[in-house]
N, CA, C and O atoms as CSV, one atom per row, in Angstrom:
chain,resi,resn,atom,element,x,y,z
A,1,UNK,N,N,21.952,-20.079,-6.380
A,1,UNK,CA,C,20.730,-20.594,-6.971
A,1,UNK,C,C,19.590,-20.594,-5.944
A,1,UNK,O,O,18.423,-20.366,-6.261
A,2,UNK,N,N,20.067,-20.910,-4.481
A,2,UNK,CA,C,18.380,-20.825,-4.009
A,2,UNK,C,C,18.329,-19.680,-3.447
A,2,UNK,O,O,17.532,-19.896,-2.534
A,3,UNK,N,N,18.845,-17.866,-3.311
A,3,UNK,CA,C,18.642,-17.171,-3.451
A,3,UNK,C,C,17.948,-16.843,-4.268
A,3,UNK,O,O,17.139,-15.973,-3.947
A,4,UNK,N,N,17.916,-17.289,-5.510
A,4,UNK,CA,C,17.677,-16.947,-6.626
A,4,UNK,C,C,16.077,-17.689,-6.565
A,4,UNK,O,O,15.048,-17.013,-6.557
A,5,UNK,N,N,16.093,-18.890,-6.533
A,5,UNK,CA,C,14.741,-19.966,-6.174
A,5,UNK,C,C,13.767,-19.306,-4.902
A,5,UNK,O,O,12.581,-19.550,-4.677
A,6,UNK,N,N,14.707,-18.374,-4.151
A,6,UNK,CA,C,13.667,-17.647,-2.949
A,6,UNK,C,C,13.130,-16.302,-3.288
A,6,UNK,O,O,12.218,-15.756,-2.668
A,7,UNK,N,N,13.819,-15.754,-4.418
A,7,UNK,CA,C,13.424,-14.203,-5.297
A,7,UNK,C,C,12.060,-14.599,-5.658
A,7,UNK,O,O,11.031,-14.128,-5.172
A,8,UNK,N,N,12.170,-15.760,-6.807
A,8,UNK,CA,C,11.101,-15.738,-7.485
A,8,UNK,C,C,9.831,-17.105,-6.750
A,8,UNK,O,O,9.145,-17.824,-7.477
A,9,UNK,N,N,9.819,-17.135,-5.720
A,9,UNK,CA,C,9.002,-17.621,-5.168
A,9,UNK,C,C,8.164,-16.592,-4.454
A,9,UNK,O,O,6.945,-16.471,-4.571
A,10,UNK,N,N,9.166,-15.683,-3.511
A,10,UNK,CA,C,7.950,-14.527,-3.104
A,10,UNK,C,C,7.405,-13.620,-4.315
A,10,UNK,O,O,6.265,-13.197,-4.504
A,11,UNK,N,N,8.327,-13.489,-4.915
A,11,UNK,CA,C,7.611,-12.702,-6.364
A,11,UNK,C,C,6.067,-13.007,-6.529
A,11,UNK,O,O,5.165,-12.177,-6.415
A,12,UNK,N,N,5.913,-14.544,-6.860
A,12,UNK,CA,C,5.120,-15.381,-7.257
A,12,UNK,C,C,3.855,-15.025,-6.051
A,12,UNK,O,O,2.758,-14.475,-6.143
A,13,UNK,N,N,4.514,-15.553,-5.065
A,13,UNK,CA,C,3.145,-14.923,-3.770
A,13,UNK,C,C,3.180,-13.573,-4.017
A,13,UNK,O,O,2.024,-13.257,-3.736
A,14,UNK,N,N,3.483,-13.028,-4.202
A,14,UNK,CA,C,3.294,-11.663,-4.209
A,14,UNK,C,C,2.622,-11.361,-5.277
A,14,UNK,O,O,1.828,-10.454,-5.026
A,15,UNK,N,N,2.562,-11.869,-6.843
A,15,UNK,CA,C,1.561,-11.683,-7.730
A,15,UNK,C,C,-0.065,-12.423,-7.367
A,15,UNK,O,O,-1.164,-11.978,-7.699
A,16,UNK,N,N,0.226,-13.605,-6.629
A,16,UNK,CA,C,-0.557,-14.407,-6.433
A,16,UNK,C,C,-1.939,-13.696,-5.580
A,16,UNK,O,O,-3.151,-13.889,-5.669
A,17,UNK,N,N,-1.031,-12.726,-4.666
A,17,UNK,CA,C,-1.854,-12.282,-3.480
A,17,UNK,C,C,-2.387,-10.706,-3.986
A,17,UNK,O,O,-3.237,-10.076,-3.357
A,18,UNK,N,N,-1.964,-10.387,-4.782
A,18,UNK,CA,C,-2.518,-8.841,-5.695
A,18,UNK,C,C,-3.743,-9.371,-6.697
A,18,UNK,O,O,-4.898,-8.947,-6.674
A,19,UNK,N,N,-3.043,-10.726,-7.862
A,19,UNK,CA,C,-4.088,-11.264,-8.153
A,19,UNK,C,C,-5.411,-11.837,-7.735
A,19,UNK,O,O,-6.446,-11.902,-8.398
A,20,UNK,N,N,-5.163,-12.267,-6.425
A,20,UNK,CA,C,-6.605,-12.757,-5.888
A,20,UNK,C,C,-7.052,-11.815,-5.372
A,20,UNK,O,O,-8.273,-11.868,-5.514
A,21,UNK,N,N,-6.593,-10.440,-4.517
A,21,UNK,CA,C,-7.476,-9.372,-4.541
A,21,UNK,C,C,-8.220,-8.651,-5.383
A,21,UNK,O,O,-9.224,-7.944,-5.293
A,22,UNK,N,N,-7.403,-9.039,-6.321
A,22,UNK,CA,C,-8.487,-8.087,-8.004
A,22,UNK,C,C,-9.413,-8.528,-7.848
A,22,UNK,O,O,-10.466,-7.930,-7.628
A,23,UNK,N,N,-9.187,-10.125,-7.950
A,23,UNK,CA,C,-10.334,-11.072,-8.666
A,23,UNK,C,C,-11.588,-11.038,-7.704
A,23,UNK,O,O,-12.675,-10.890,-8.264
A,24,UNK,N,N,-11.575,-11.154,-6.377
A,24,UNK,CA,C,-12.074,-11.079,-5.385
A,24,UNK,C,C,-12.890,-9.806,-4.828
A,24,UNK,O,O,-14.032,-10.145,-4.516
A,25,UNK,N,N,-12.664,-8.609,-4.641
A,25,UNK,CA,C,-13.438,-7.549,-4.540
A,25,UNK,C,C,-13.054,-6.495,-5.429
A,25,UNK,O,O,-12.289,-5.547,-5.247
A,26,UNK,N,N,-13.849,-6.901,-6.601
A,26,UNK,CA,C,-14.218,-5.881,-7.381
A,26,UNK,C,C,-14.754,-4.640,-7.250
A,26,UNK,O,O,-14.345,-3.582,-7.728
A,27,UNK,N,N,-15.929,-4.902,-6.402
A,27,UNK,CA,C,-17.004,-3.658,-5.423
A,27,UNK,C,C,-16.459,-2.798,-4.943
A,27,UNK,O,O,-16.613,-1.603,-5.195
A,28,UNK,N,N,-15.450,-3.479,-3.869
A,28,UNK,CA,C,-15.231,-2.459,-3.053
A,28,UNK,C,C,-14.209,-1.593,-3.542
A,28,UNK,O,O,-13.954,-0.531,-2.974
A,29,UNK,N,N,-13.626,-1.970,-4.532
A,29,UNK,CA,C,-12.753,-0.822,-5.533
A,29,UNK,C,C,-13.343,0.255,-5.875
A,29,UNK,O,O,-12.691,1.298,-5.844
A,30,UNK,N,N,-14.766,0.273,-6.300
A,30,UNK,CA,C,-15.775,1.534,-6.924
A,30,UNK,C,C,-16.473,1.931,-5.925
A,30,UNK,O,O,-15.908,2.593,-5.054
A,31,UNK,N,N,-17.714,1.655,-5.825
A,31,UNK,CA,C,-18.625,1.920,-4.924
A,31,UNK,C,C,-18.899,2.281,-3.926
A,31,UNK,O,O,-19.684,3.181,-3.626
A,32,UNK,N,N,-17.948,1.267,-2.927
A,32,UNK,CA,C,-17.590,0.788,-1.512
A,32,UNK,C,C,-16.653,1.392,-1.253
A,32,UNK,O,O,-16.433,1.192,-0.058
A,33,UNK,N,N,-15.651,2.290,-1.815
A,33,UNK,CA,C,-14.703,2.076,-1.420
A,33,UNK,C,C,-14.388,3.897,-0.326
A,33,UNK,O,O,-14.318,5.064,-0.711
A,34,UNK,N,N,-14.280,3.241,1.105
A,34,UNK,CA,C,-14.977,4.524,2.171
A,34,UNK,C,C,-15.988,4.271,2.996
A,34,UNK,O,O,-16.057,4.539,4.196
A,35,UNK,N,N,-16.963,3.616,2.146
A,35,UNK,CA,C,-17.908,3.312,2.937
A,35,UNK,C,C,-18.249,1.768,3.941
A,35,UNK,O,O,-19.068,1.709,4.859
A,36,UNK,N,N,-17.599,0.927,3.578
A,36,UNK,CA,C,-17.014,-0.179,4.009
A,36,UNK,C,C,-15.597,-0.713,4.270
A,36,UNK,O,O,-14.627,-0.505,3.540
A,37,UNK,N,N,-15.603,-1.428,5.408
A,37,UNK,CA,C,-14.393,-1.682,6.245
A,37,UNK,C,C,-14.208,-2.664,5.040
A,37,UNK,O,O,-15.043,-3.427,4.553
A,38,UNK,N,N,-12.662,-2.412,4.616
A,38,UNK,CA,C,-12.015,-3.407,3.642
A,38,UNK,C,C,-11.519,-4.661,4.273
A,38,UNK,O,O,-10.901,-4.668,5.338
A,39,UNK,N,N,-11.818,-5.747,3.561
A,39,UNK,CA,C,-11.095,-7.212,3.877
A,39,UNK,C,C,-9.502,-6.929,3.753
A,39,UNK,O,O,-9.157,-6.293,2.757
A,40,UNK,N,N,-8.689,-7.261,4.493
A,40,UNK,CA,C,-7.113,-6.568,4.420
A,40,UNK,C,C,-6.556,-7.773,4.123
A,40,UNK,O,O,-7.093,-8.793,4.555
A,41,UNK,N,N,-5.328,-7.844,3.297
A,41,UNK,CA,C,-4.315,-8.636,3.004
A,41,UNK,C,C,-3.475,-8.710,4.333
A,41,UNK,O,O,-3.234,-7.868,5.199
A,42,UNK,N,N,-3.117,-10.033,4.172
A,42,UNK,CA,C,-2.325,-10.860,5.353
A,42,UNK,C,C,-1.257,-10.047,4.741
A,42,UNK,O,O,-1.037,-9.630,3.605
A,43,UNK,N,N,-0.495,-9.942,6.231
A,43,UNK,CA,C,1.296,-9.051,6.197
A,43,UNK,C,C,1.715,-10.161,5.647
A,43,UNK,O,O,1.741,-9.789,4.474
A,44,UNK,N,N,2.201,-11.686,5.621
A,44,UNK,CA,C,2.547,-12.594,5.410
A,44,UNK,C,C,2.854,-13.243,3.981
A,44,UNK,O,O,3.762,-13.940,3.529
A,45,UNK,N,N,1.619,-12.662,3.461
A,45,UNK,CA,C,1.333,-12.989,2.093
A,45,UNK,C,C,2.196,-11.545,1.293
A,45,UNK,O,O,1.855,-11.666,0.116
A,46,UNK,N,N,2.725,-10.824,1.346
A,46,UNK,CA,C,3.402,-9.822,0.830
A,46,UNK,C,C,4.621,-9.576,1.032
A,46,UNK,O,O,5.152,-9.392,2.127
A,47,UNK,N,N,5.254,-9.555,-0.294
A,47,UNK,CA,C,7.139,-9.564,0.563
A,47,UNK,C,C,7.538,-8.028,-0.003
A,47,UNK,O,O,8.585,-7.611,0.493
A,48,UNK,N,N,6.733,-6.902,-1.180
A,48,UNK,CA,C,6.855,-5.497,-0.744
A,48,UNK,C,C,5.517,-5.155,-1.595
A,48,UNK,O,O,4.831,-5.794,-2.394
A,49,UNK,N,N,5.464,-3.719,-0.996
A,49,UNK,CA,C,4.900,-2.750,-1.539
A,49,UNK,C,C,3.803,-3.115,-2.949
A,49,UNK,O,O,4.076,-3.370,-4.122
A,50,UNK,N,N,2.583,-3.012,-2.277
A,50,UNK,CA,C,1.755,-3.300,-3.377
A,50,UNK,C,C,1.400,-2.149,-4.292
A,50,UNK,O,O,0.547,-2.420,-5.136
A,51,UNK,N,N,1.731,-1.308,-4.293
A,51,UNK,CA,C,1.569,-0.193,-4.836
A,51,UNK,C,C,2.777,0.723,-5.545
A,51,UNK,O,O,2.650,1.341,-6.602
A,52,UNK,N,N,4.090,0.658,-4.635
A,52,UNK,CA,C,5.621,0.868,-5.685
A,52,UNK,C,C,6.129,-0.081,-5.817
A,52,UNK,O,O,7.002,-0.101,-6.684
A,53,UNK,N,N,5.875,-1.263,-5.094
A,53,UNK,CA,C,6.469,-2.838,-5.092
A,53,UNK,C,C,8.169,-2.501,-4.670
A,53,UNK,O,O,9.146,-2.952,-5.268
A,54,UNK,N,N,8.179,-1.862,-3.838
A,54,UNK,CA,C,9.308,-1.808,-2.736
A,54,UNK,C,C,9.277,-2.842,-2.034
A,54,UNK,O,O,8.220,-3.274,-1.573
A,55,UNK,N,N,10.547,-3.463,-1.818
A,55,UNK,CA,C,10.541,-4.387,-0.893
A,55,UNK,C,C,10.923,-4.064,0.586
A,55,UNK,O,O,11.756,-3.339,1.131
A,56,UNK,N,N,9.852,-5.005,1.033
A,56,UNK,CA,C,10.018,-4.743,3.019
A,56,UNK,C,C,10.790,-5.466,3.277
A,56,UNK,O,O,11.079,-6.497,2.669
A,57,UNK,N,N,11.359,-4.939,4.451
A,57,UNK,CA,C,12.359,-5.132,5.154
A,57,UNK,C,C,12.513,-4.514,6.623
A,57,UNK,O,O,12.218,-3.372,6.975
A,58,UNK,N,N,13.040,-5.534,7.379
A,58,UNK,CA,C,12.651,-4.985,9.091
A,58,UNK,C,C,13.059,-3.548,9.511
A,58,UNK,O,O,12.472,-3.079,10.486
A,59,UNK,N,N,13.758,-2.991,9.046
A,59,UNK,CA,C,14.503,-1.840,9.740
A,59,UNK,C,C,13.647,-0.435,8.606
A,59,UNK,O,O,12.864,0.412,9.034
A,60,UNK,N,N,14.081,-0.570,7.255
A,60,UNK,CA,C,13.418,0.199,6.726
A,60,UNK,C,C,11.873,0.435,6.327
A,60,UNK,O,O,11.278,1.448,6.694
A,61,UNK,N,N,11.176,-0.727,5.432
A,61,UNK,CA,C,10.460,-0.702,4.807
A,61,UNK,C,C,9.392,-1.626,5.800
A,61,UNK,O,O,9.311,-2.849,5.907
A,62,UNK,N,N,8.443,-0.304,6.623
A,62,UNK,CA,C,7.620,-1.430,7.639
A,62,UNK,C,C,6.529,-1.787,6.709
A,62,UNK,O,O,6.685,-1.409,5.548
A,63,UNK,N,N,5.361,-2.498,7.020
A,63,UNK,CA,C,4.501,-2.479,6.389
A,63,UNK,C,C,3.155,-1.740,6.885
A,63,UNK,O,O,3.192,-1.459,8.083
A,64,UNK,N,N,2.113,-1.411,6.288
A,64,UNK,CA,C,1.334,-0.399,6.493
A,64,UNK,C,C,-0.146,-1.099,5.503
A,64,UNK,O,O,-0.003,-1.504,4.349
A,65,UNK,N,N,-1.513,-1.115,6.256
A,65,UNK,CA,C,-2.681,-1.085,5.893
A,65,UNK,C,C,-3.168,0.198,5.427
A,65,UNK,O,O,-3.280,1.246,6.064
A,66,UNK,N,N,-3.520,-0.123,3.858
A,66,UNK,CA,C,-4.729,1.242,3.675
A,66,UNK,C,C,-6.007,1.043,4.204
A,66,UNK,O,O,-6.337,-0.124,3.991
A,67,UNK,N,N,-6.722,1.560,4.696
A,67,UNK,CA,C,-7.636,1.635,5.873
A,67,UNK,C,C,-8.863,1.910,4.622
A,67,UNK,O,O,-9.982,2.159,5.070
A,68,UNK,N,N,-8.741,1.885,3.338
A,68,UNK,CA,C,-9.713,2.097,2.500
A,68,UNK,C,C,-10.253,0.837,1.374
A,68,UNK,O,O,-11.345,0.350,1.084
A,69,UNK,N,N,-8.471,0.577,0.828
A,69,UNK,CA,C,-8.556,-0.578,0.082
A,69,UNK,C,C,-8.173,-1.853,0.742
A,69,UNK,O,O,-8.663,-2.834,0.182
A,70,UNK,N,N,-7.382,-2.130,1.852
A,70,UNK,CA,C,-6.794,-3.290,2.477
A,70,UNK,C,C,-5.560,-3.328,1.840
A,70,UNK,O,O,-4.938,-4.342,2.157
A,71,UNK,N,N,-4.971,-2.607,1.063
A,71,UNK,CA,C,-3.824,-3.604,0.451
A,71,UNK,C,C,-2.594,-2.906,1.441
A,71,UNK,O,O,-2.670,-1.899,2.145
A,72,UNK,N,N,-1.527,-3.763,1.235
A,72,UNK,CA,C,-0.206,-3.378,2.075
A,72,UNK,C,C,0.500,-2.635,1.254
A,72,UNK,O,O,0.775,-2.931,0.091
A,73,UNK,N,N,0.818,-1.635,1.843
A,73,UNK,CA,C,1.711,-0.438,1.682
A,73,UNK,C,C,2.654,0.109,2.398
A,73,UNK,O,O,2.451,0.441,3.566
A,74,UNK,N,N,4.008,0.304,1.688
A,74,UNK,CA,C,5.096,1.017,2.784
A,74,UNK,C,C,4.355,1.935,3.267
A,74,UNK,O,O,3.130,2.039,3.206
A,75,UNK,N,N,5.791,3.198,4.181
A,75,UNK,CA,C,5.213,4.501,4.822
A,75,UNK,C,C,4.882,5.656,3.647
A,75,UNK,O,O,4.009,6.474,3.360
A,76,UNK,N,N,6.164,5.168,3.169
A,76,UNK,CA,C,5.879,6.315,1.648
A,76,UNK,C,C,4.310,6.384,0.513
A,76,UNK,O,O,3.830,7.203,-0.271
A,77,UNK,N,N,4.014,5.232,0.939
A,77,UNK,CA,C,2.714,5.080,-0.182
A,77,UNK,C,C,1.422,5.199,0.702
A,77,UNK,O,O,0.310,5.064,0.191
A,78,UNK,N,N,1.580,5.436,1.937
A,78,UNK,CA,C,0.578,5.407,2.718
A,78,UNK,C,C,0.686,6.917,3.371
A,78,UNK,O,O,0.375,6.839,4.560
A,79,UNK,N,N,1.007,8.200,3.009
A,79,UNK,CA,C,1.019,9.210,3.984
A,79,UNK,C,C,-0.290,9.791,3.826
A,79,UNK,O,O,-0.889,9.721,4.899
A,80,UNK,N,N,-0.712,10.125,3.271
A,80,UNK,CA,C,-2.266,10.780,2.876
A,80,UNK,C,C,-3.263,9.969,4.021
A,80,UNK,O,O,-3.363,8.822,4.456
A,81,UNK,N,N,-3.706,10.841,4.158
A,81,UNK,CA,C,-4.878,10.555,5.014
A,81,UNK,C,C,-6.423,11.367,4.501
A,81,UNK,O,O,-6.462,12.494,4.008
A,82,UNK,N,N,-7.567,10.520,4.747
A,82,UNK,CA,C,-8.448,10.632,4.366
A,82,UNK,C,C,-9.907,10.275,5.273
A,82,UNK,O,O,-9.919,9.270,5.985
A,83,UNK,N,N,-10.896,11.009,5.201
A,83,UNK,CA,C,-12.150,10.507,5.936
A,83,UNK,C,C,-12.913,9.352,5.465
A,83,UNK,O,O,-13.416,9.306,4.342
A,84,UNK,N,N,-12.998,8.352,6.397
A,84,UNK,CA,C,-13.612,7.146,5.679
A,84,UNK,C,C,-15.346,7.425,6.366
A,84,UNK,O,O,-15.505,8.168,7.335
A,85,UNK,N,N,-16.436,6.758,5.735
A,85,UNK,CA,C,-17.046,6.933,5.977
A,85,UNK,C,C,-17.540,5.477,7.267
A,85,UNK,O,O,-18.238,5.789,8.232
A,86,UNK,N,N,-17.141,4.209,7.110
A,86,UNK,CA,C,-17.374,3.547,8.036
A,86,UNK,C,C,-16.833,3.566,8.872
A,86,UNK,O,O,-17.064,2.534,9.503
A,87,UNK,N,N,-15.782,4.509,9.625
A,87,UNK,CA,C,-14.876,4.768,10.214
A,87,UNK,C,C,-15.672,5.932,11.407
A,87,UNK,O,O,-15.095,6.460,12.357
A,88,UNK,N,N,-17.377,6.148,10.948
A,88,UNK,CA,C,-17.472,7.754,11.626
A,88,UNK,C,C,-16.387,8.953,10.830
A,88,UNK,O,O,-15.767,9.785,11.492
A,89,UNK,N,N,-16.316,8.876,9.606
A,89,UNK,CA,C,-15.791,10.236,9.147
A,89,UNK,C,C,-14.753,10.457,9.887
A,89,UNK,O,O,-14.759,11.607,10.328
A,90,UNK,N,N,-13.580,9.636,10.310
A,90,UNK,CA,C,-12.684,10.037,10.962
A,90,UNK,C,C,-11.486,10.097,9.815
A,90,UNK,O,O,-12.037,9.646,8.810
A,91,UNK,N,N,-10.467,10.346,9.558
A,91,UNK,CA,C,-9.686,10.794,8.984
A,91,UNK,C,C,-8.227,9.490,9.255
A,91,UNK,O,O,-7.600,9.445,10.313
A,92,UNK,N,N,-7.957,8.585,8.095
A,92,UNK,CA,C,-7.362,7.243,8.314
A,92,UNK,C,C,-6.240,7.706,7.249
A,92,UNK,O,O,-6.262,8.636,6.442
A,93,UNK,N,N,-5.359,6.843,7.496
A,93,UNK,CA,C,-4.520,6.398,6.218
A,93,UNK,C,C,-4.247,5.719,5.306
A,93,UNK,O,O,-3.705,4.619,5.412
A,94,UNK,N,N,-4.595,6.291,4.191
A,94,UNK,CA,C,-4.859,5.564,2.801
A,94,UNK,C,C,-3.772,5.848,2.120
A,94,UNK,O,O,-2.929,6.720,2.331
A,95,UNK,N,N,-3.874,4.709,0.926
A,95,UNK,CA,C,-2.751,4.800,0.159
A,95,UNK,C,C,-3.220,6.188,-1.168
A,95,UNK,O,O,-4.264,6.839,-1.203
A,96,UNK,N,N,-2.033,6.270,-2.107
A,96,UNK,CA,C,-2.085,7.186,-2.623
A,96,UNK,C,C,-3.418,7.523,-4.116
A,96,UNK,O,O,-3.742,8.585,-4.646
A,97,UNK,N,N,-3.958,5.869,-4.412
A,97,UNK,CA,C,-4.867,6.017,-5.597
A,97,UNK,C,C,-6.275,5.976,-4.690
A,97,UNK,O,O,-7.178,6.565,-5.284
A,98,UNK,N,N,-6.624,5.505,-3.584
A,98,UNK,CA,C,-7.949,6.046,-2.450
A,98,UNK,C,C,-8.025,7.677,-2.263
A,98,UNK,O,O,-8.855,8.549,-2.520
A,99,UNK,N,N,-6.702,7.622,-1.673
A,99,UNK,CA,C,-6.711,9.157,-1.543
A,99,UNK,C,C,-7.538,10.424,-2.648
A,99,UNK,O,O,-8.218,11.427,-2.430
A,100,UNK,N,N,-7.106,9.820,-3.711
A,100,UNK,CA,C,-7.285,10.258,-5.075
A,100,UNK,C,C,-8.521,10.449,-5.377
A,100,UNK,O,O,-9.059,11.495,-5.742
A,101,UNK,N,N,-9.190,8.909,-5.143
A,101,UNK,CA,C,-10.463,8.844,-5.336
A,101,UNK,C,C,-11.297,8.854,-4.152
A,101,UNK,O,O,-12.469,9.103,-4.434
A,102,UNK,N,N,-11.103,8.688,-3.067
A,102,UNK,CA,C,-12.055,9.579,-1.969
A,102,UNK,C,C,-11.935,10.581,-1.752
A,102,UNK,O,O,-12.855,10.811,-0.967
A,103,UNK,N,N,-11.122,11.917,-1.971
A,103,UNK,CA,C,-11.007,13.679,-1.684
A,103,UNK,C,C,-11.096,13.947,-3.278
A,103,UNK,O,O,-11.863,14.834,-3.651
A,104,UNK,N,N,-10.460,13.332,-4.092
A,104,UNK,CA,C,-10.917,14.444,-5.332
A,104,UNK,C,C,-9.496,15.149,-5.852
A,104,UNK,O,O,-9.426,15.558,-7.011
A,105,UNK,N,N,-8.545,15.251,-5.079
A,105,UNK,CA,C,-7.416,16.118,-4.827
A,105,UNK,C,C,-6.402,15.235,-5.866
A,105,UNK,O,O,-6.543,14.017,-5.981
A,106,UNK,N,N,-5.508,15.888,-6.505
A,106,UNK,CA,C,-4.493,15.385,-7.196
A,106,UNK,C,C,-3.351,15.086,-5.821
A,106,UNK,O,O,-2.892,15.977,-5.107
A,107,UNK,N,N,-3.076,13.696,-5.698
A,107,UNK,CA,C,-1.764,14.085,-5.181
A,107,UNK,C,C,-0.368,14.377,-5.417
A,107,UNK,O,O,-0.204,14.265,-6.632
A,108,UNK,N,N,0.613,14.666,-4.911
A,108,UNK,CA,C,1.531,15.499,-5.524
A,108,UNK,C,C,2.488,13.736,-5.964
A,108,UNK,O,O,2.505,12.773,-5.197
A,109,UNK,N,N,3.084,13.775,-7.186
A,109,UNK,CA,C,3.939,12.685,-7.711
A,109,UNK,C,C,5.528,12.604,-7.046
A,109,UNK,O,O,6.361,11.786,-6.655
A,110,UNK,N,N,5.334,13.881,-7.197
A,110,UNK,CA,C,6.956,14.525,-6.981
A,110,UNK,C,C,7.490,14.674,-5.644
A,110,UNK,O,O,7.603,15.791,-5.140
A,111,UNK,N,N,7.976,13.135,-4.768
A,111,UNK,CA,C,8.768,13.490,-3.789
A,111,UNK,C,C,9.907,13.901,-3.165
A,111,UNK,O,O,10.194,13.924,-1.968
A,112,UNK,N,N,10.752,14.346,-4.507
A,112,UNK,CA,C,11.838,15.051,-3.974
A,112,UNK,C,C,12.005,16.012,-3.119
A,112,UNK,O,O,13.033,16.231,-2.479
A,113,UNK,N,N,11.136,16.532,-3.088
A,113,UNK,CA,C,11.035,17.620,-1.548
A,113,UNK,C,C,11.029,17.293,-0.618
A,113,UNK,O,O,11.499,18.057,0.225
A,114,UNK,N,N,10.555,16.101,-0.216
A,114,UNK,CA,C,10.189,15.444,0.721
A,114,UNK,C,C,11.661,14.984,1.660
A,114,UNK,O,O,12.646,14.627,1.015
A,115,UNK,N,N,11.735,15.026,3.395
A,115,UNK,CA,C,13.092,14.789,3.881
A,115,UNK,C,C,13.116,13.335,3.731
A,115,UNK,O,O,12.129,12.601,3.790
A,116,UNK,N,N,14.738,12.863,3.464
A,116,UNK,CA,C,14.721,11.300,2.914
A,116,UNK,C,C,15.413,10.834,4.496
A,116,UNK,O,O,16.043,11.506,5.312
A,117,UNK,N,N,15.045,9.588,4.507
A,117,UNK,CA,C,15.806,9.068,5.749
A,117,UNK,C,C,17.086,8.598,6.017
A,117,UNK,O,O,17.523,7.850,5.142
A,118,UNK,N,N,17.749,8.790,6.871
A,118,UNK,CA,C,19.573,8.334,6.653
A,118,UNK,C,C,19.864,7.584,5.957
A,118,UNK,O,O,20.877,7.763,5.280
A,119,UNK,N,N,19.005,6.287,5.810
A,119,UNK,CA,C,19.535,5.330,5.147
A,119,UNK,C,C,19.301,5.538,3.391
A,119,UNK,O,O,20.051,5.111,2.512
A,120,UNK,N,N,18.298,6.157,3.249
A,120,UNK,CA,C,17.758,6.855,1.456
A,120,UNK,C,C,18.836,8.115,1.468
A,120,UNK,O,O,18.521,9.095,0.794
A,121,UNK,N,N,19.565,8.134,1.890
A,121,UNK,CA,C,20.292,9.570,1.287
A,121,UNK,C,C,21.594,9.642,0.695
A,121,UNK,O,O,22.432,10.200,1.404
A,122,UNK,N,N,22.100,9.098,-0.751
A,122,UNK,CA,C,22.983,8.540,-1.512
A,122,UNK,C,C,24.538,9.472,-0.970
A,122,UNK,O,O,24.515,10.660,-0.647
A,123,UNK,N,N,25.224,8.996,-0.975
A,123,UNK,CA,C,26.501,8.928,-0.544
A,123,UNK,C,C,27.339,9.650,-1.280
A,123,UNK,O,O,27.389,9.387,-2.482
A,124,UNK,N,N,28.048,10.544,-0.829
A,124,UNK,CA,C,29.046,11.299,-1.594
A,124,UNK,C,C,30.379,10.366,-2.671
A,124,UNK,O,O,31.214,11.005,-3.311
């Protein structure tokens, strides 16, 4: 039971802390978003993946800033990289729906091509 009482408590922060980013910068979702340094979510306040909602964990699942929107993202949701403009046009790592909408570019859905890491590679 308090396994169970500790699931749905980070759950809870974890909706809590996606929800108050909505609510909170709207702007910099459209407009802003490239051209201003994003307010970033506390590592603390997130127990996975705001974007596949993977859960972190020390060995596998590090955590990762999109350098566009602020939100926390594994490695997998963060590989794309992109030129921000408050950055000096330097080329950062964003997650996969920035990416999208700062280059223009479809990104690819389909990571099965992609090499999986020892521990992602299902067992005979």
């Amino acid at each position: 039971q308090d396994a169970i009482d500790r699931k749905e408590k980070r759950s809870e922060s974890f909706k809590t802390a996606v929800h108050g980013l909505e609510t909170d910068t709207p702007a910099l979702k459209t407009e802003e978003l490239g051209r201003r340094a994003p307010q970033w979510v506390r590592d603390n306040l997130v127990t996975m993946c705001m974007r596949c909602k993977e859960p972190f964990n020390a060995i596998m699942r590090r955590r990762h800033h999109c350098r566009a929107c602020g939100y926390v993202v594994c490695a997998r949701c963060s590989v794309y990289k992109a030129e921000l403009q408050y950055d000096r046009n330097r080329r950062n790592r964003v997650c996969q729906e920035c990416y999208v909408f700062l280059t223009g570019h479809v990104a690819l859905e389909d990571r099965e091509g992609k090499h999986k890491g020892i521990l992602e590679v299902s067992s005979a």
